[in-house]
C-alpha positions as a Markdown table, in Angstrom:
| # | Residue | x | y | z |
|---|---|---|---|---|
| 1 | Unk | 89.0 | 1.1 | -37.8 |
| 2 | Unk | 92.3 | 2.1 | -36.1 |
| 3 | Unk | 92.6 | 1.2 | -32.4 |
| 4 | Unk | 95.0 | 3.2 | -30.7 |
| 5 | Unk | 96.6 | 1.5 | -27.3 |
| 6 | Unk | 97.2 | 2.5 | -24.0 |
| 7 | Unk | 99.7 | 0.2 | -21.7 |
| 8 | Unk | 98.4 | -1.4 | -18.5 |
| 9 | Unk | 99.6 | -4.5 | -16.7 |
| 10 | Unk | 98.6 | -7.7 | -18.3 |
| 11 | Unk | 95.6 | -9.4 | -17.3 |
| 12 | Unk | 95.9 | -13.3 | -17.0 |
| 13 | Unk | 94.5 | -14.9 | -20.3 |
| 14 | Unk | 91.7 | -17.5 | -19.8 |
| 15 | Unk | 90.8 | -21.0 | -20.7 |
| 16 | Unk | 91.0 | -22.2 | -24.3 |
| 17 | Unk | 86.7 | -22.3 | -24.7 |
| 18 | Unk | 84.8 | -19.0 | -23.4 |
| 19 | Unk | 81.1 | -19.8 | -23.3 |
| 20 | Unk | 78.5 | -16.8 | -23.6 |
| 21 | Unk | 74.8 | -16.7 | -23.3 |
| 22 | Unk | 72.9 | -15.8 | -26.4 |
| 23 | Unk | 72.5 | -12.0 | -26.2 |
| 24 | Unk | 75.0 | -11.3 | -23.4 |
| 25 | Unk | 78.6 | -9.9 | -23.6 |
| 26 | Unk | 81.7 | -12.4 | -24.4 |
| 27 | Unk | 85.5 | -11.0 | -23.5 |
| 28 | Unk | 88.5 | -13.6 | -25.3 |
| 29 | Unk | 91.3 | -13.1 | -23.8 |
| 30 | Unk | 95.2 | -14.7 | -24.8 |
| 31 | Unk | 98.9 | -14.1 | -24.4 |
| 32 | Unk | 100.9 | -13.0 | -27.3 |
| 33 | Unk | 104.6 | -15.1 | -28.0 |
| 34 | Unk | 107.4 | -14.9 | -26.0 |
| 35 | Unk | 109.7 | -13.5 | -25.5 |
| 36 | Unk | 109.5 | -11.8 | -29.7 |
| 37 | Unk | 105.8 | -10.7 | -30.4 |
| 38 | Unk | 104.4 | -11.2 | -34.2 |
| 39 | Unk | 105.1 | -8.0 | -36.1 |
| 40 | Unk | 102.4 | -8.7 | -38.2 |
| 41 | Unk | 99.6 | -10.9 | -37.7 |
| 42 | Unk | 95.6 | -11.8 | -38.7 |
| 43 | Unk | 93.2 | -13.1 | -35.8 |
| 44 | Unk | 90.6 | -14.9 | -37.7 |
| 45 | Unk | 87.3 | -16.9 | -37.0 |
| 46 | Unk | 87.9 | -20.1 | -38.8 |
| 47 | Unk | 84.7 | -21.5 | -38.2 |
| 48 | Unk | 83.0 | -18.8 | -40.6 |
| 49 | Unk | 86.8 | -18.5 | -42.4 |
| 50 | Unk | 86.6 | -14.5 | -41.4 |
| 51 | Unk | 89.0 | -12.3 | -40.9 |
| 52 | Unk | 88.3 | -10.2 | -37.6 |
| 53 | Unk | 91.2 | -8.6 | -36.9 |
| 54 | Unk | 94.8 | -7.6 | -37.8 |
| 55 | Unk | 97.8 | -6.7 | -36.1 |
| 56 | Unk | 100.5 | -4.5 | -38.2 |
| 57 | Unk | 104.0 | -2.8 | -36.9 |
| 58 | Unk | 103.6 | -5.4 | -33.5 |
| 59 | Unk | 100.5 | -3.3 | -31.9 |
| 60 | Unk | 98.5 | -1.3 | -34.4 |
| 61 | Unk | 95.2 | -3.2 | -34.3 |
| 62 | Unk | 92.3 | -3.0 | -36.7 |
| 63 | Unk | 89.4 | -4.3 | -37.0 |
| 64 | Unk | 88.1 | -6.1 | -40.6 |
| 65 | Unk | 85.2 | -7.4 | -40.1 |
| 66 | Unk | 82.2 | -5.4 | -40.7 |
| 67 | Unk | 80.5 | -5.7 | -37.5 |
| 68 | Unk | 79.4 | -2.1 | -36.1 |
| 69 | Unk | 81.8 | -0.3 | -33.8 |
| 70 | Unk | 79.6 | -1.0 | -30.5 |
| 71 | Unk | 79.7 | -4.7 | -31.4 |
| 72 | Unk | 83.1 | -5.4 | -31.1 |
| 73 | Unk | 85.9 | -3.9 | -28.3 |
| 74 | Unk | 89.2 | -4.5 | -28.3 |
| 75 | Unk | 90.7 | -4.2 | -24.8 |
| 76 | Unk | 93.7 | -5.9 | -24.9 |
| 77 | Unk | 97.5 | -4.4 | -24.0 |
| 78 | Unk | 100.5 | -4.9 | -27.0 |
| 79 | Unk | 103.4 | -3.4 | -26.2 |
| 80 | Unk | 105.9 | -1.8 | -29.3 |
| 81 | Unk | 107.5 | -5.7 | -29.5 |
| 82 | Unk | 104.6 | -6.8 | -29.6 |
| 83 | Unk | 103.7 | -8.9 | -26.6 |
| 84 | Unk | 101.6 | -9.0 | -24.1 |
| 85 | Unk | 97.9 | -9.9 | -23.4 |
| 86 | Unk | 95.1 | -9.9 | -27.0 |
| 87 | Unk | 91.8 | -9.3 | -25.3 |
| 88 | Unk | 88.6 | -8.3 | -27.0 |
| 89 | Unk | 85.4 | -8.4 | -26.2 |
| 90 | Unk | 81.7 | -9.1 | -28.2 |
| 91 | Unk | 78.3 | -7.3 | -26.9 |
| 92 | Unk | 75.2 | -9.0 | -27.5 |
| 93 | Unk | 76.4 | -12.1 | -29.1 |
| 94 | Unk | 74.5 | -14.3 | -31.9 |
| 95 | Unk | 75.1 | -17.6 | -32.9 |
| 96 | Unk | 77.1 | -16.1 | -35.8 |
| 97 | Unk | 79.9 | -14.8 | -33.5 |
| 98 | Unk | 80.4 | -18.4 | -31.7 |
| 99 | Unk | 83.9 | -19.8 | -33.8 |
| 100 | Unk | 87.5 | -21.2 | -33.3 |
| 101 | Unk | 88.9 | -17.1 | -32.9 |
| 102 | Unk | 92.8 | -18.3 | -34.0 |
| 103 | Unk | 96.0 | -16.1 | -35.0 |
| 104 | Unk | 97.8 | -16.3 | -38.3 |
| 105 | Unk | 100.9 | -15.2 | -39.7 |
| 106 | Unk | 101.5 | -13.0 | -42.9 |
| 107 | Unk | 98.2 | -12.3 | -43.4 |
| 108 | Unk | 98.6 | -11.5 | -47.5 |
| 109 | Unk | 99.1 | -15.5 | -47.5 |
| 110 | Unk | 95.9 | -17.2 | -47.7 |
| 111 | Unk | 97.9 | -20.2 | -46.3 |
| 112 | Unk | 99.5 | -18.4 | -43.8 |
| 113 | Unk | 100.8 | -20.9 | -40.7 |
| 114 | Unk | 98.8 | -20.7 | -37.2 |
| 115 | Unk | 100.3 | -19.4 | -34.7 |
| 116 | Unk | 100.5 | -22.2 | -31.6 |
| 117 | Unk | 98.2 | -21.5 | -28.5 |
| 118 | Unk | 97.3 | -18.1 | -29.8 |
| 119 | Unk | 93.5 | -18.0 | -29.9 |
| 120 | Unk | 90.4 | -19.2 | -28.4 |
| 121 | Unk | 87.2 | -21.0 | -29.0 |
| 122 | Unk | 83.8 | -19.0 | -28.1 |
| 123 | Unk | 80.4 | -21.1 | -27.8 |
| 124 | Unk | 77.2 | -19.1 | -28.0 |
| 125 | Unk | 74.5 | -21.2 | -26.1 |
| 126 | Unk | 70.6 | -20.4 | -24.8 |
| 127 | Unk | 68.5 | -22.4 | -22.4 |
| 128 | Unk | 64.9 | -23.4 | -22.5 |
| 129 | Unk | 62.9 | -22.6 | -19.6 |
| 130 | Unk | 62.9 | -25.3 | -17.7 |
| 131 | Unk | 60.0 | -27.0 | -16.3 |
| 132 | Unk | 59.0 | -29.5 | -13.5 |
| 133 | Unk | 57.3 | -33.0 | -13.8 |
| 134 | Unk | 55.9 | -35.5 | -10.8 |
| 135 | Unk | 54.0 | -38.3 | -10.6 |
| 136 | Unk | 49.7 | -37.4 | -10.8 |
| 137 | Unk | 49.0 | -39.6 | -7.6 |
| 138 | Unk | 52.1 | -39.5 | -5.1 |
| 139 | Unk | 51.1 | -41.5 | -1.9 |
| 140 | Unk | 51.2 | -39.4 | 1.8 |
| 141 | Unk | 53.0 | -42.1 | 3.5 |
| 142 | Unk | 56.1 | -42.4 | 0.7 |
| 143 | Unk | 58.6 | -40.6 | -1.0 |
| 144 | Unk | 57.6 | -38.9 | -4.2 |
| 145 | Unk | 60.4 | -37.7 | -7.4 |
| 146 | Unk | 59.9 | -34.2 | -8.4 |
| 147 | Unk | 62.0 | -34.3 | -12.2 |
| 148 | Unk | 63.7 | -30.7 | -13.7 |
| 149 | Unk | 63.8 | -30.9 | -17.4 |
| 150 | Unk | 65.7 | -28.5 | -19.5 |
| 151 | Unk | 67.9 | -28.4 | -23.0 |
| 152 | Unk | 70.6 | -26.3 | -24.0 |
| 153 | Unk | 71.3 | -25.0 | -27.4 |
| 154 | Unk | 75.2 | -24.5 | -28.1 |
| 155 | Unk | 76.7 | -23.8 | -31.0 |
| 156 | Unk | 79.8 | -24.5 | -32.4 |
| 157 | Unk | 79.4 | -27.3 | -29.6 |
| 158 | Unk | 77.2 | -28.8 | -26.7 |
| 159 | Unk | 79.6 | -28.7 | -24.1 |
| 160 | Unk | 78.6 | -26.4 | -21.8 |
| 161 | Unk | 78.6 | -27.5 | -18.3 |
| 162 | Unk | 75.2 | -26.6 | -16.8 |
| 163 | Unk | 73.9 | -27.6 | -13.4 |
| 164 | Unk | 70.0 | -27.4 | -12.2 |
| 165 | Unk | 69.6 | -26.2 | -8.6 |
| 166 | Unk | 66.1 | -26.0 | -6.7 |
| 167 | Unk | 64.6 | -23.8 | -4.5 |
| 168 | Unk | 61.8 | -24.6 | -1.7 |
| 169 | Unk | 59.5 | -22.0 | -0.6 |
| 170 | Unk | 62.0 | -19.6 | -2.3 |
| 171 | Unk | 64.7 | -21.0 | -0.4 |
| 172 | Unk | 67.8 | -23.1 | -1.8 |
| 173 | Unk | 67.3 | -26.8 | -1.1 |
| 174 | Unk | 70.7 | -28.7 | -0.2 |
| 175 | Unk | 71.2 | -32.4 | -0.5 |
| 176 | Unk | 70.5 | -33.8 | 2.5 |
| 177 | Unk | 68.2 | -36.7 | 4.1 |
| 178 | Unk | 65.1 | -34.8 | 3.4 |
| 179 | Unk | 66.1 | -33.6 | -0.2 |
| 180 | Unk | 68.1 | -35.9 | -2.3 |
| 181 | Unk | 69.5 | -34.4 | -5.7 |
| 182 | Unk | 70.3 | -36.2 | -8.5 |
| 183 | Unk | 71.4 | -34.9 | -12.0 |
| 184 | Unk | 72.3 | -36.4 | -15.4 |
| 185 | Unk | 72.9 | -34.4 | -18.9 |
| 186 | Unk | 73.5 | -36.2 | -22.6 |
| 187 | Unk | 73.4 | -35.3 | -25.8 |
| 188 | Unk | 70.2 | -34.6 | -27.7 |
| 189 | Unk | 70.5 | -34.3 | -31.6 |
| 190 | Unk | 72.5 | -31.4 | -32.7 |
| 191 | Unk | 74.1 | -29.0 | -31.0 |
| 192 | Unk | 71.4 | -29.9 | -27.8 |
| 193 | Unk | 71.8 | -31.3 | -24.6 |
| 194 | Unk | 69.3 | -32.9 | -22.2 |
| 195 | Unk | 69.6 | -32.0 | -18.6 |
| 196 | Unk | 67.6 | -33.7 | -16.3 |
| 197 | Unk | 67.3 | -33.2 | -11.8 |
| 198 | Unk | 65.5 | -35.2 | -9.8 |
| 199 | Unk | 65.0 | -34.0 | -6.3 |
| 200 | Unk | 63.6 | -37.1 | -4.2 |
| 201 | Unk | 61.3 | -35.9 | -1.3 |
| 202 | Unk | 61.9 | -38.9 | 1.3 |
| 203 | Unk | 58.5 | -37.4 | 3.7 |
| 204 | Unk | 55.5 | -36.7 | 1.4 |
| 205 | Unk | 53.3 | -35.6 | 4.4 |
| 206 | Unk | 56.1 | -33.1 | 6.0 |
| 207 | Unk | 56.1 | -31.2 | 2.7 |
| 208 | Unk | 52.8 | -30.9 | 2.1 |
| 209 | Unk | 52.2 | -27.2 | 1.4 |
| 210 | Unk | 55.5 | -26.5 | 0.0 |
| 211 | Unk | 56.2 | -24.8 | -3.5 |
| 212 | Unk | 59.4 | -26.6 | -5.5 |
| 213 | Unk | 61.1 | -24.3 | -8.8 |
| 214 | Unk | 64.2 | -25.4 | -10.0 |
| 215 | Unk | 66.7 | -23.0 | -12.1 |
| 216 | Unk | 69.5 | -24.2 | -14.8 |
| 217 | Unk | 72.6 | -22.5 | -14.6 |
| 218 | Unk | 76.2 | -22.7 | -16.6 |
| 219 | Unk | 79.2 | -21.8 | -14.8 |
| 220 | Unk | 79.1 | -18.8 | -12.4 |
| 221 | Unk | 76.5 | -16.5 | -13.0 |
| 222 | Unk | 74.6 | -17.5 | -16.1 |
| 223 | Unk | 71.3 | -18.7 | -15.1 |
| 224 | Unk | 67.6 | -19.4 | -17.0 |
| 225 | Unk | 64.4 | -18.0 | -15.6 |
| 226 | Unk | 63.2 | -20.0 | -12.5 |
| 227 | Unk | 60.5 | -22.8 | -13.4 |
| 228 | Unk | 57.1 | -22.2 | -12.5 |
| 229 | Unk | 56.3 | -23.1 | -9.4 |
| 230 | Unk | 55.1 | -27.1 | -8.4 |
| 231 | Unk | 52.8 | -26.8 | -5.3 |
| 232 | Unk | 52.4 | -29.9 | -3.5 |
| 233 | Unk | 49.4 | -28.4 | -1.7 |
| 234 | Unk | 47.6 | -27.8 | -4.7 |
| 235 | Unk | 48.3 | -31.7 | -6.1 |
| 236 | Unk | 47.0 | -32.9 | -2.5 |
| 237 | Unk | 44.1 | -30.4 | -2.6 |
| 238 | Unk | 43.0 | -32.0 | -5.4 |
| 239 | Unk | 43.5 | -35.1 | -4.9 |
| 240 | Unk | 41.8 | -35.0 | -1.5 |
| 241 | Unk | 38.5 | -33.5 | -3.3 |
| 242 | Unk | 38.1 | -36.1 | -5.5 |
| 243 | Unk | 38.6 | -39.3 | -2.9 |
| 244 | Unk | 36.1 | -37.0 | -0.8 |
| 245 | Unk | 33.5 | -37.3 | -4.0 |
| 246 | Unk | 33.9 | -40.6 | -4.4 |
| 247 | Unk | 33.1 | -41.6 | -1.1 |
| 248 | Unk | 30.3 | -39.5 | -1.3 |
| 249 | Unk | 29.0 | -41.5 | -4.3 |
| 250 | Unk | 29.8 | -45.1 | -2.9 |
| 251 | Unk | 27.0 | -43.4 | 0.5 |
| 252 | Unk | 24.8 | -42.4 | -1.9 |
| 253 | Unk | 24.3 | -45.4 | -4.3 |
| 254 | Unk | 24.4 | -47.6 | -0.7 |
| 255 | Unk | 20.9 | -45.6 | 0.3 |
């Protein structure tokens, strides 16, 4: 498939790694050379060692792989020598599409040279819901640890940067004297990371009542679903009704 061009101003190119939610839409974006573009040129994902696109007479772009039209767009901006910005994007990513996306010259020569800092990297990674854990028998009159757990999936690598944030009666909780956060994150096997918050809540008593849910999210606006929520009134509730039928036994047995 022929892609015919239309000039607009370059767009700034990004970081080296992109990182894209499973299912969601991935744009990789890089300058061409300077100041002489590449009159011909292959853009390959050498992860999978595919071809995904190639460049002939300095702009004429087409695409080889056999992905269906809607899957991949090219939005980039060559101009007739040939620089400018590359810039395509992916909708609905798999795991299939994360890769090392790098240029190549003379692409008739299986060992044709790379082209320096032309290319990117894209990881395709997915969360598991994540889920809180406390303690069965926090006391009134102390603080009590309310732990976030959740694990990441990314593929070609684990390095996605992901953060857990909470949210108190459907409100954002900040770190302050009331609600400590802490966070740590590790590998875990394979391609997994562990991601583990722990919001500290320093008066036991004063929250009774209060619903905690905590959400993961990587960079900006990628987010998992919020965790069900952990009702502290419910915990006490319970935990009220059985001291109250104990003490109900110890009377009994007495008479």
């Amino acid at each position: 498939m022929n892609i015919s061009l239309c000039n607009w101003d370059a767009m700034a190119a990004t970081a080296s790694t992109v990182y894209a939610h499973l299912g969601e839409t991935a744009t990789l974006s890089w300058d061409l050379p300077q100041p002489a573009g590449l009159e011909t040129f292959m853009v390959n994902n050498t992860y999978w060692n595919q071809e995904v696109f190639r460049v002939t007479n300095y702009s004429t772009v087409t695409v080889m792989n056999r992905q269906p039209i809607v899957k991949m767009e090219f939005v980039g901006a060559i101009t007739a020598s040939g620089t400018g910005l590359f810039s395509f994007m992916l909708h609905d990513v798999i795991w299939s599409d994360a890769g090392h996306y790098r240029c190549y010259r003379t692409p008739s020569n299986s060992t044709a040279a790379e082209v320096p800092g032309c290319g990117q990297t894209l990881v395709v990674f997915d969360f598991q819901q994540p889920y809180i854990s406390a303690p069965d028998t926090p006391h009134m009159d102390r603080s009590v640890d309310l732990s976030c757990y959740s694990f990441t999936h990314g593929y070609p690598d684990d390095s996605v940067n992901v953060a857990i944030i909470w949210r108190r009666n459907g409100f954002l909780v900040d770190d302050n004297s009331k609600y400590n956060i802490t966070q740590e994150s590790r590998a875990w096997g394979w391609w997994r990371r562990y991601h583990r918050s722990i919001l500290t809540v320093s008066d036991v008593r004063a929250a009774k009542g209060d619903n905690f849910q905590c959400q993961a999210v990587a960079g900006q606006r990628t987010v998992s679903q919020w965790s069900e929520e952990y009702a502290l009134v419910e915990q006490f509730a319970t935990r009220k009704r059985k001291t109250d039928l104990a003490s109900n036994s110890l009377l009994f047995s007495d008479n």
